[in-house]
N, CA, C and O atoms as a GROMACS GRO file, in nm:
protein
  460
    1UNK      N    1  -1.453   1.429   1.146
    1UNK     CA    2  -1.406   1.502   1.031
    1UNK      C    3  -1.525   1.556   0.951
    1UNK      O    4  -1.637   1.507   0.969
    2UNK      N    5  -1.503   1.660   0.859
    2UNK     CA    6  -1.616   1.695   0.787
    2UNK      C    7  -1.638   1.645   0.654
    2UNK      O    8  -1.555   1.637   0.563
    3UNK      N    9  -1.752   1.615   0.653
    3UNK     CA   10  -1.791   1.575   0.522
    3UNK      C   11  -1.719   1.582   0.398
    3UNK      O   12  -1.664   1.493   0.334
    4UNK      N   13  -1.730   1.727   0.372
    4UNK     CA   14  -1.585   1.787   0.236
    4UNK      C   15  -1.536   1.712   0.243
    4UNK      O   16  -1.551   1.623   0.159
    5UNK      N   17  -1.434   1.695   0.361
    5UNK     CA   18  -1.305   1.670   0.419
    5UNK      C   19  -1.281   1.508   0.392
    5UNK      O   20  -1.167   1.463   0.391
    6UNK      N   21  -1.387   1.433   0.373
    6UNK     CA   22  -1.412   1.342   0.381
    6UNK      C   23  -1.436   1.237   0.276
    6UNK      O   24  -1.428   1.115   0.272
    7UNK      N   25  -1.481   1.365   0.165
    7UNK     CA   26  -1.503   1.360   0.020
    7UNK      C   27  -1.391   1.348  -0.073
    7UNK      O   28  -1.370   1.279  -0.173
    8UNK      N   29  -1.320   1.448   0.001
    8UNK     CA   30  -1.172   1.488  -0.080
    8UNK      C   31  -1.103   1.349  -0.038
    8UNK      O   32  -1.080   1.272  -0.132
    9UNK      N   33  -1.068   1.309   0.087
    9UNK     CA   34  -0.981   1.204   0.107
    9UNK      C   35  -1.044   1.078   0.057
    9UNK      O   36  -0.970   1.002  -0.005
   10UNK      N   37  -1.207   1.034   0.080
   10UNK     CA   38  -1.208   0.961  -0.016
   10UNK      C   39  -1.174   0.941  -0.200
   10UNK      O   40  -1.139   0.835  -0.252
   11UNK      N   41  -1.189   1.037  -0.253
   11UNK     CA   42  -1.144   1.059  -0.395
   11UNK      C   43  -0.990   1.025  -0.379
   11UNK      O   44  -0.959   0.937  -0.460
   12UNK      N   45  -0.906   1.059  -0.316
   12UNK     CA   46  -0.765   1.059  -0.307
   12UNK      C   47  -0.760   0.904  -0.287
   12UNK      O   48  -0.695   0.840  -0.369
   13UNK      N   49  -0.834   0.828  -0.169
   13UNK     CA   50  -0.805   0.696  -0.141
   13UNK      C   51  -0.863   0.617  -0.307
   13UNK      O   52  -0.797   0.555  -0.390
   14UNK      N   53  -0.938   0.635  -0.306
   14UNK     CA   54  -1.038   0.558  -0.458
   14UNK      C   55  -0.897   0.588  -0.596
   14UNK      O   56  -0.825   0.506  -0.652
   15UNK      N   57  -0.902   0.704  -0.607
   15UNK     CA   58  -0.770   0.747  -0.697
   15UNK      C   59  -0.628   0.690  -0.717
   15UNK      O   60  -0.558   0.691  -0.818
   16UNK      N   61  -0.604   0.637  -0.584
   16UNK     CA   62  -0.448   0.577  -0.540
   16UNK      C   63  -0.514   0.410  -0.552
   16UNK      O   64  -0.443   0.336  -0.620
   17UNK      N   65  -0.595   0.369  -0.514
   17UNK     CA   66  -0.645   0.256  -0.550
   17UNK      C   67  -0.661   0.190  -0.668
   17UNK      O   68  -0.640   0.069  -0.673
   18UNK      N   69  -0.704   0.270  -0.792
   18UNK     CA   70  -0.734   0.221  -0.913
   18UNK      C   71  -0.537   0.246  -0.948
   18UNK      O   72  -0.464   0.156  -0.990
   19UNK      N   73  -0.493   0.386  -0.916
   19UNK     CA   74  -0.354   0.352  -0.940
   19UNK      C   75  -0.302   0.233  -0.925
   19UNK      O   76  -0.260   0.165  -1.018
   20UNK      N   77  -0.302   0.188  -0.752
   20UNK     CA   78  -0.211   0.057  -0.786
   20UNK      C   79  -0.258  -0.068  -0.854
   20UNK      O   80  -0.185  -0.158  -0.895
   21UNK      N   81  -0.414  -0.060  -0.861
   21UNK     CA   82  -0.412  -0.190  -0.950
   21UNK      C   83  -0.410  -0.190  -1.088
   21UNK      O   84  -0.430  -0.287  -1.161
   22UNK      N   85  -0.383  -0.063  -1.124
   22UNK     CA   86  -0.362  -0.072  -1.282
   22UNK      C   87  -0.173  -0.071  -1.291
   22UNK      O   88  -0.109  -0.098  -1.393
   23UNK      N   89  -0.137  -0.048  -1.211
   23UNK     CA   90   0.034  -0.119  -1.181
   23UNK      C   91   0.013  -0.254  -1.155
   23UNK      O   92   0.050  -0.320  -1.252
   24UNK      N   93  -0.038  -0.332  -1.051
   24UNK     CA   94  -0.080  -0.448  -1.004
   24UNK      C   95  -0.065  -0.578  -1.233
   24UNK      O   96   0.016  -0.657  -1.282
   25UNK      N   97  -0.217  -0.505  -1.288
   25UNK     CA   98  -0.236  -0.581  -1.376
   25UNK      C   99  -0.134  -0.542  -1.485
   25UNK      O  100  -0.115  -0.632  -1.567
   26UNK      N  101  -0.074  -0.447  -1.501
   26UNK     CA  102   0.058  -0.409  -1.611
   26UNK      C  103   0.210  -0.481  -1.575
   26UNK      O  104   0.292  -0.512  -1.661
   27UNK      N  105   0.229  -0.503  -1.402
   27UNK     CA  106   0.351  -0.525  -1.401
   27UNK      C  107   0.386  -0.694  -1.311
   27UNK      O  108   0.489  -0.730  -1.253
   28UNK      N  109   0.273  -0.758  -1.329
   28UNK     CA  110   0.314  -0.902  -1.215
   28UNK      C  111   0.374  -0.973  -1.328
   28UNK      O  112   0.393  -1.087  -1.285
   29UNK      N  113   0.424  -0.964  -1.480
   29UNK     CA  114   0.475  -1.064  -1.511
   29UNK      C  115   0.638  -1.048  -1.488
   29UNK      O  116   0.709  -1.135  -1.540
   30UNK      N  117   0.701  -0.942  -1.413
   30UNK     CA  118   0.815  -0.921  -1.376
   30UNK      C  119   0.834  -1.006  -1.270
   30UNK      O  120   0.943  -1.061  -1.259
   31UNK      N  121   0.732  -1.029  -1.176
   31UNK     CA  122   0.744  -1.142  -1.105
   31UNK      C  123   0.771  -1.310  -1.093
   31UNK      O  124   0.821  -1.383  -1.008
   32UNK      N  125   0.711  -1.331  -1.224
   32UNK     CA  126   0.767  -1.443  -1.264
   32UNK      C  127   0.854  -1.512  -1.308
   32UNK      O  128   0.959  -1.456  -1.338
   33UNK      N  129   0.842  -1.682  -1.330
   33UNK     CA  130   0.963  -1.785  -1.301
   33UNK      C  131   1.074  -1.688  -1.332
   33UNK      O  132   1.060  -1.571  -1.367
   34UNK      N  133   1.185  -1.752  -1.315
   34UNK     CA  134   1.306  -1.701  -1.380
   34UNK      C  135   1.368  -1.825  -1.488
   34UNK      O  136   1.405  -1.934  -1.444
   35UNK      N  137   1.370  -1.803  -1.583
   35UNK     CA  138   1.388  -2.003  -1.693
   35UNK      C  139   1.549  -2.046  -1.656
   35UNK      O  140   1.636  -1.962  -1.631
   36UNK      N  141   1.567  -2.149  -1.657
   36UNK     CA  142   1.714  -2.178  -1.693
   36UNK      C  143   1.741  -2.214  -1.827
   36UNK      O  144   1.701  -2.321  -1.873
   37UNK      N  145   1.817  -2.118  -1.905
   37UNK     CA  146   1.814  -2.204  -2.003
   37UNK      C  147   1.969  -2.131  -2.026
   37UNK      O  148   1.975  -2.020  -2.080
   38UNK      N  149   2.088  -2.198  -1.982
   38UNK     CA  150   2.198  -2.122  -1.961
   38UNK      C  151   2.267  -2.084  -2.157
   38UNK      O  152   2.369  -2.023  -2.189
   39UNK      N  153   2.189  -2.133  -2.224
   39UNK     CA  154   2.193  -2.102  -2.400
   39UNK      C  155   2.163  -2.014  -2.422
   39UNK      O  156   2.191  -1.981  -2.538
   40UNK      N  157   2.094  -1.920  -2.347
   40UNK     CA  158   2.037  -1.827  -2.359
   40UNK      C  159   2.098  -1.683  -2.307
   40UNK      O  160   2.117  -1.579  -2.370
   41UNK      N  161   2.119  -1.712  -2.190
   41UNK     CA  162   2.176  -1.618  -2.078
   41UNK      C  163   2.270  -1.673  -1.958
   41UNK      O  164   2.237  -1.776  -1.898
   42UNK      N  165   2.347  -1.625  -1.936
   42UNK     CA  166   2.484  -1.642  -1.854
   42UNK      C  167   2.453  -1.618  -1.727
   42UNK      O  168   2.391  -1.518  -1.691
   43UNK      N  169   2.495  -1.711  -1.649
   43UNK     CA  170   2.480  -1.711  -1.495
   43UNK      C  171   2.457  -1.598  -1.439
   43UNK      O  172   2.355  -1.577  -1.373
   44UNK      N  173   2.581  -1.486  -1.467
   44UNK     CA  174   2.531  -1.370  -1.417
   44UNK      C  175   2.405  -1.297  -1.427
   44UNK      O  176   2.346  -1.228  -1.344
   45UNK      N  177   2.366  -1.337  -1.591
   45UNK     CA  178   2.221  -1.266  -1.617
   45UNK      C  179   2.147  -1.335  -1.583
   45UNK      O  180   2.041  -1.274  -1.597
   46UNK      N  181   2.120  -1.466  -1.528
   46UNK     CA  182   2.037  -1.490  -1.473
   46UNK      C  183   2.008  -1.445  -1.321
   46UNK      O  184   1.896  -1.416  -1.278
   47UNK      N  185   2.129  -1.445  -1.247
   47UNK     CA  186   2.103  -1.396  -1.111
   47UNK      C  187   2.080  -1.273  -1.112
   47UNK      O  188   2.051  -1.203  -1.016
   48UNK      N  189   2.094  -1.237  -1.248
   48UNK     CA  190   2.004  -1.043  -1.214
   48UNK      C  191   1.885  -1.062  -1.228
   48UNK      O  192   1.794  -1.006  -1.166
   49UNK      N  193   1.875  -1.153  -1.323
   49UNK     CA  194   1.713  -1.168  -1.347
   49UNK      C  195   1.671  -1.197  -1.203
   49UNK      O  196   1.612  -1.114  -1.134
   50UNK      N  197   1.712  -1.347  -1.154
   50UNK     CA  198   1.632  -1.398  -1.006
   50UNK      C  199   1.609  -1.216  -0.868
   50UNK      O  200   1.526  -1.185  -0.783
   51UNK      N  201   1.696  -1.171  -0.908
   51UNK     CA  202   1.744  -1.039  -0.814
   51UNK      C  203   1.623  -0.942  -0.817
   51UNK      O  204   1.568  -0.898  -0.716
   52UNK      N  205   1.573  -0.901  -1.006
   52UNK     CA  206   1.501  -0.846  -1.014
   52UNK      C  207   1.327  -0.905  -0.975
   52UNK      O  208   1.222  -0.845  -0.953
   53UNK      N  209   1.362  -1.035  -0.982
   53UNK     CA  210   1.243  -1.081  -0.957
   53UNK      C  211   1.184  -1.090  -0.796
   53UNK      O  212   1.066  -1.081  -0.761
   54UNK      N  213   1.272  -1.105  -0.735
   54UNK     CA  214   1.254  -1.085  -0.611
   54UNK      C  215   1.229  -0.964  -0.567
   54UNK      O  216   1.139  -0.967  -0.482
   55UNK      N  217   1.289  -0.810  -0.598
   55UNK     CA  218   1.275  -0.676  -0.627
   55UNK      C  219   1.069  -0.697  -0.685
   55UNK      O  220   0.969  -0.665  -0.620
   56UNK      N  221   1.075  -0.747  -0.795
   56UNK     CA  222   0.936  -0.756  -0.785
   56UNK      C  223   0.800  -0.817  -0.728
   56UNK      O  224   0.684  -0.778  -0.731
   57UNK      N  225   0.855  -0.918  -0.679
   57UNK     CA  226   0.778  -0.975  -0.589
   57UNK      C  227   0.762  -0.890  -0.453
   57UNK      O  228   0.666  -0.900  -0.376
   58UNK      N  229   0.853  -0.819  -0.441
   58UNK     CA  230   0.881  -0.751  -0.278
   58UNK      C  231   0.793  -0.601  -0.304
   58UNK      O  232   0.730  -0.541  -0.217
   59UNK      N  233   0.803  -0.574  -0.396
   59UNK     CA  234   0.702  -0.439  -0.444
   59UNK      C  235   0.574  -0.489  -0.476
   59UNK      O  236   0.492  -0.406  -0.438
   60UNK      N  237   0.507  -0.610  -0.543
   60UNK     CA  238   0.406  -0.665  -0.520
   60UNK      C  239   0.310  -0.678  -0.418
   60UNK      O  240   0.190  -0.650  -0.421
   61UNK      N  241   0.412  -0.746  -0.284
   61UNK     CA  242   0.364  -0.732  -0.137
   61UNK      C  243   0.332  -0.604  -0.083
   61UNK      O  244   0.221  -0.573  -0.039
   62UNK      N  245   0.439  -0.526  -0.087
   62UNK     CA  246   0.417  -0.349  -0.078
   62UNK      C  247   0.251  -0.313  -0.131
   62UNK      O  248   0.143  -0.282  -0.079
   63UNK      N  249   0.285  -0.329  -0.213
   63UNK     CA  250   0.120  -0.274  -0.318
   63UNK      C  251   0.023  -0.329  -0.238
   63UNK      O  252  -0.067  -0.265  -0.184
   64UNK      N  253   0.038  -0.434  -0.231
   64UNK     CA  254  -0.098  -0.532  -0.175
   64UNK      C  255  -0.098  -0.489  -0.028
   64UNK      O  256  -0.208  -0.517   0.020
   65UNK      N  257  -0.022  -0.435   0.056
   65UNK     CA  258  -0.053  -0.437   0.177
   65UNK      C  259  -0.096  -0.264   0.156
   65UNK      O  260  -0.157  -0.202   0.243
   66UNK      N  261  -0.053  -0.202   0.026
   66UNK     CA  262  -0.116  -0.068   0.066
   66UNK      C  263  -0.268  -0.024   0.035
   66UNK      O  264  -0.342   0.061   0.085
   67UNK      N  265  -0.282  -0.122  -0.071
   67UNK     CA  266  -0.408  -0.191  -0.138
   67UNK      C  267  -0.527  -0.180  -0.018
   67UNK      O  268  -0.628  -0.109  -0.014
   68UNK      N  269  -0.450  -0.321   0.116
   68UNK     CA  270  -0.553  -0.355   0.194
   68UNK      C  271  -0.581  -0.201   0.291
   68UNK      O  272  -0.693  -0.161   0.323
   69UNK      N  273  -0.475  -0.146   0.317
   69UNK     CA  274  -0.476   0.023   0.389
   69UNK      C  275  -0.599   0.080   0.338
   69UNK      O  276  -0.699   0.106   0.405
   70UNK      N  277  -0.582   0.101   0.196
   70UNK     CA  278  -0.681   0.203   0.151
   70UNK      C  279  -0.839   0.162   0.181
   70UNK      O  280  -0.938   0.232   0.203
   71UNK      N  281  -0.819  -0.006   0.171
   71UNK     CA  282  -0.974  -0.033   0.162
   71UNK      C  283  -1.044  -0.061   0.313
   71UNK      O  284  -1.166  -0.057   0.329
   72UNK      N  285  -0.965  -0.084   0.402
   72UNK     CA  286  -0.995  -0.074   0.542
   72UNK      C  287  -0.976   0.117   0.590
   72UNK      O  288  -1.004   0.170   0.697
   73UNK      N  289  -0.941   0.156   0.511
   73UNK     CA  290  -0.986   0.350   0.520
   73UNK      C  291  -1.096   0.399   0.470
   73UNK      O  292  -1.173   0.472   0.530
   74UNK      N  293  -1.110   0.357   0.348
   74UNK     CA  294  -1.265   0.357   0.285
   74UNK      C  295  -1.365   0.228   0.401
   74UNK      O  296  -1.487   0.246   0.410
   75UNK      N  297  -1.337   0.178   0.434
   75UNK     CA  298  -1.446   0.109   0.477
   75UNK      C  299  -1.459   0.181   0.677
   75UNK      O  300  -1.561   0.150   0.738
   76UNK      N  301  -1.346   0.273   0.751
   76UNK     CA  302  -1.402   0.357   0.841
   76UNK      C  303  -1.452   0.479   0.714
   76UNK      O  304  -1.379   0.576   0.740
   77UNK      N  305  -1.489   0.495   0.664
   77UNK     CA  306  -1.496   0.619   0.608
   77UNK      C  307  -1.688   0.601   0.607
   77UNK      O  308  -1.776   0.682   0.635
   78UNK      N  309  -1.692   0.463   0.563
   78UNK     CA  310  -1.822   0.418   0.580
   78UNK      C  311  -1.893   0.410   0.702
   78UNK      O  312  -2.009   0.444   0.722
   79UNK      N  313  -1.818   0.364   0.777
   79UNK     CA  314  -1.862   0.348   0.927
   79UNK      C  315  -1.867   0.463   1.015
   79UNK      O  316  -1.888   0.441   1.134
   80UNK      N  317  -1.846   0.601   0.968
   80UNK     CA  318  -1.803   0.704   0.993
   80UNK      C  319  -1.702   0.673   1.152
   80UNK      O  320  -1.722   0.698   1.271
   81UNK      N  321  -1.634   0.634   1.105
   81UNK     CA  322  -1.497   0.574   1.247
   81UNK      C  323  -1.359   0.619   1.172
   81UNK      O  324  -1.251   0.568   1.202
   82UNK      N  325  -1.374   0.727   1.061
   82UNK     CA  326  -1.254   0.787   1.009
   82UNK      C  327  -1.217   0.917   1.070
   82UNK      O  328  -1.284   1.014   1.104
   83UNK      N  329  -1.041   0.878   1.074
   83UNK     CA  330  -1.017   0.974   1.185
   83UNK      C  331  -0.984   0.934   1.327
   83UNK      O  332  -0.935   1.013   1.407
   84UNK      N  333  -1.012   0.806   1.357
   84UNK     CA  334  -1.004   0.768   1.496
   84UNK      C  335  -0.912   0.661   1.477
   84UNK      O  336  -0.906   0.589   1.377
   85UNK      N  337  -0.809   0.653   1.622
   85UNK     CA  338  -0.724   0.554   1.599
   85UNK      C  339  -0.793   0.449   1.622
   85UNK      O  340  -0.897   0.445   1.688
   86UNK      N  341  -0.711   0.310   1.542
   86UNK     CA  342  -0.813   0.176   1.550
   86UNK      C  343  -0.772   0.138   1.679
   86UNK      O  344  -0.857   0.072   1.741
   87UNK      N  345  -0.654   0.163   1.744
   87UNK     CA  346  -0.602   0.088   1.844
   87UNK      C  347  -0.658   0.206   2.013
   87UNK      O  348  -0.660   0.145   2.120
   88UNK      N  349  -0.682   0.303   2.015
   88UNK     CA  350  -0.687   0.392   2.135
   88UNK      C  351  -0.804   0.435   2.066
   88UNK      O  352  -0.851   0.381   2.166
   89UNK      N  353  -0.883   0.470   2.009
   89UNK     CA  354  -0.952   0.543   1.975
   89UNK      C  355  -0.998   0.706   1.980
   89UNK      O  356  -1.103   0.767   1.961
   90UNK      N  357  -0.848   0.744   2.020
   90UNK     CA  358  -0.823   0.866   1.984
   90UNK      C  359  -0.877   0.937   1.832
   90UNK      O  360  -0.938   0.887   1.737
   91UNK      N  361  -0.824   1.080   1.857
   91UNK     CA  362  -0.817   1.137   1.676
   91UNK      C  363  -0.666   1.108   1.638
   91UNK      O  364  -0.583   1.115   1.729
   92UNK      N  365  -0.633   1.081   1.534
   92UNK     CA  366  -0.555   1.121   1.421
   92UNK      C  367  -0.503   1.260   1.382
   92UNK      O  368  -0.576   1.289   1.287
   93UNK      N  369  -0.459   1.316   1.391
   93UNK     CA  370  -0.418   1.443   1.367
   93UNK      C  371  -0.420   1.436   1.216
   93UNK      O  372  -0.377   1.346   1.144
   94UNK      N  373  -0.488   1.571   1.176
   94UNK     CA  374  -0.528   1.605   1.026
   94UNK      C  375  -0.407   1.578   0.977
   94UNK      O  376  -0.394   1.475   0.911
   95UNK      N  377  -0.268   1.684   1.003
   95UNK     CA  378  -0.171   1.690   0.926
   95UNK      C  379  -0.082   1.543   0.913
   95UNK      O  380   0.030   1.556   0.864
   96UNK      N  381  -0.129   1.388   0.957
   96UNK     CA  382  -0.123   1.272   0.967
   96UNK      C  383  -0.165   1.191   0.854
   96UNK      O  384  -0.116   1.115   0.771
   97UNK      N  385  -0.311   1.254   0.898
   97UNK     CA  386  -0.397   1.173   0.757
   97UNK      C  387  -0.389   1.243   0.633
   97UNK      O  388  -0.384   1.176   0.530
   98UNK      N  389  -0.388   1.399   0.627
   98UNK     CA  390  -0.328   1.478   0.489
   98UNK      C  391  -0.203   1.410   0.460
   98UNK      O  392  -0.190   1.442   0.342
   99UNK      N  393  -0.097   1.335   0.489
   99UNK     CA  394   0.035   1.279   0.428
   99UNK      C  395  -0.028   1.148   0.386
   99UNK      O  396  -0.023   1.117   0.267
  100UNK      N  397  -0.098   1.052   0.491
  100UNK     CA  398  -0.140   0.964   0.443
  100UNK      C  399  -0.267   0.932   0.471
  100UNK      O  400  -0.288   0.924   0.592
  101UNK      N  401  -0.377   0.907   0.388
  101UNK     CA  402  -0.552   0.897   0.416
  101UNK      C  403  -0.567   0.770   0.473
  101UNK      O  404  -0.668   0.729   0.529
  102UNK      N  405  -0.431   0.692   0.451
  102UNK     CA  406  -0.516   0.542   0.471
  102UNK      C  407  -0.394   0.517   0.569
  102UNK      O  408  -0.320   0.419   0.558
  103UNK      N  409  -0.379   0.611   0.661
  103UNK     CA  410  -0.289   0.592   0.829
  103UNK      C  411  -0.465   0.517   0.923
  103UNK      O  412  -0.583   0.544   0.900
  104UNK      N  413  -0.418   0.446   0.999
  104UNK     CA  414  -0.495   0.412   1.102
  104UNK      C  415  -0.483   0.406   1.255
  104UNK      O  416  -0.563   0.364   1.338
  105UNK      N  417  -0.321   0.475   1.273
  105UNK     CA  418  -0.285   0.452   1.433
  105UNK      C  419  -0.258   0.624   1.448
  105UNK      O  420  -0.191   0.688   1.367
  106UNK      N  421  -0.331   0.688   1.575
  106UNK     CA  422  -0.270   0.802   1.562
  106UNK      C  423  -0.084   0.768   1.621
  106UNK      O  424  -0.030   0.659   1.642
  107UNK      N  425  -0.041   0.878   1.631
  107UNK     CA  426   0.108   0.901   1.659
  107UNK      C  427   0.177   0.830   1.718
  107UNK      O  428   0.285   0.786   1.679
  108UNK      N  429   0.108   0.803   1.854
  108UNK     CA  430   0.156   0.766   1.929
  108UNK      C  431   0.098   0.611   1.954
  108UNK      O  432   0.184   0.573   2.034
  109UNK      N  433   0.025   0.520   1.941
  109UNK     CA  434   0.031   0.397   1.895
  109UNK      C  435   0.087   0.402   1.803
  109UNK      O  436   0.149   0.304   1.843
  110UNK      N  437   0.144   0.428   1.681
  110UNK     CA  438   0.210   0.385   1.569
  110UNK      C  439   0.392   0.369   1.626
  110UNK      O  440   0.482   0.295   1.586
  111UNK      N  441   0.389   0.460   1.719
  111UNK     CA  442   0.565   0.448   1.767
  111UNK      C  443   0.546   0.351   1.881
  111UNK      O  444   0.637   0.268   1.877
  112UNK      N  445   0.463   0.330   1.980
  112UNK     CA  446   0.426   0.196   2.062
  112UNK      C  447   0.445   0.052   1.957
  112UNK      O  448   0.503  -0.049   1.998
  113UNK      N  449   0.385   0.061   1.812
  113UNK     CA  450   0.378  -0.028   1.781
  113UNK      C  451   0.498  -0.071   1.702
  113UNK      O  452   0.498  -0.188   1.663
  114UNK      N  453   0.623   0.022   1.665
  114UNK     CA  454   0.718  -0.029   1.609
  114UNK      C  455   0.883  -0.067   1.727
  114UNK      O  456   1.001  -0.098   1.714
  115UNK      N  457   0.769  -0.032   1.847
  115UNK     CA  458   0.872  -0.076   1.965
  115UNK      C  459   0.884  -0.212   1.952
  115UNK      O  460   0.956  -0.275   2.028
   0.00000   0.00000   0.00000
């Protein structure tokens, strides 16, 4: 890939990065306990609460696994091994990595791998 090219998608990866961890440190207390304190709130509202909390815990994981994407993309970006699949070591097709910078399988390992 070219340099530019390389520049731009790093800024985009670095950019989406500080995004999610400034979601990361604003929103993990949605994740937490759920209280019983049925004086407070009614069974039902509590199982929305437990519902939502699980909803947040499950978007937590999301983040964090897109988290680890970006930084194993920045780190071929370093190794200049961006662009190449990790698994065949093929290319990546541009219009692949333009949707997503921090893809690592070209096309066709990625549909091998959800067989």
């Amino acid at each position: 890939m070219k340099n530019p090219d390389l520049k731009q998608i790093r800024d985009r990866l670095e950019e989406r990065r500080e995004e999610l961890q400034h979601i990361a440190r604003s929103g993990d207390e949605a994740a937490g306990v759920v209280e019983l304190d049925q004086t407070r709130v009614g069974r039902l509202s509590r199982m929305d609460a437990m519902q939502q909390q699980a909803m947040a815990r499950a978007t937590r994981e999301r983040r964090k696994a897109e988290l680890k994407r970006i930084d194993a993309a920045l780190e071929r970006i370093d190794e200049d091994d961006y662009g190449l699949c990790v698994e065949c070591g093929d290319e990546i097709a541009a219009a692949r990595l333009m949707h997503d910078p921090s893809v690592a399988l070209c096309i066709d390992c990625a549909e091998q791998q959800e067989r």
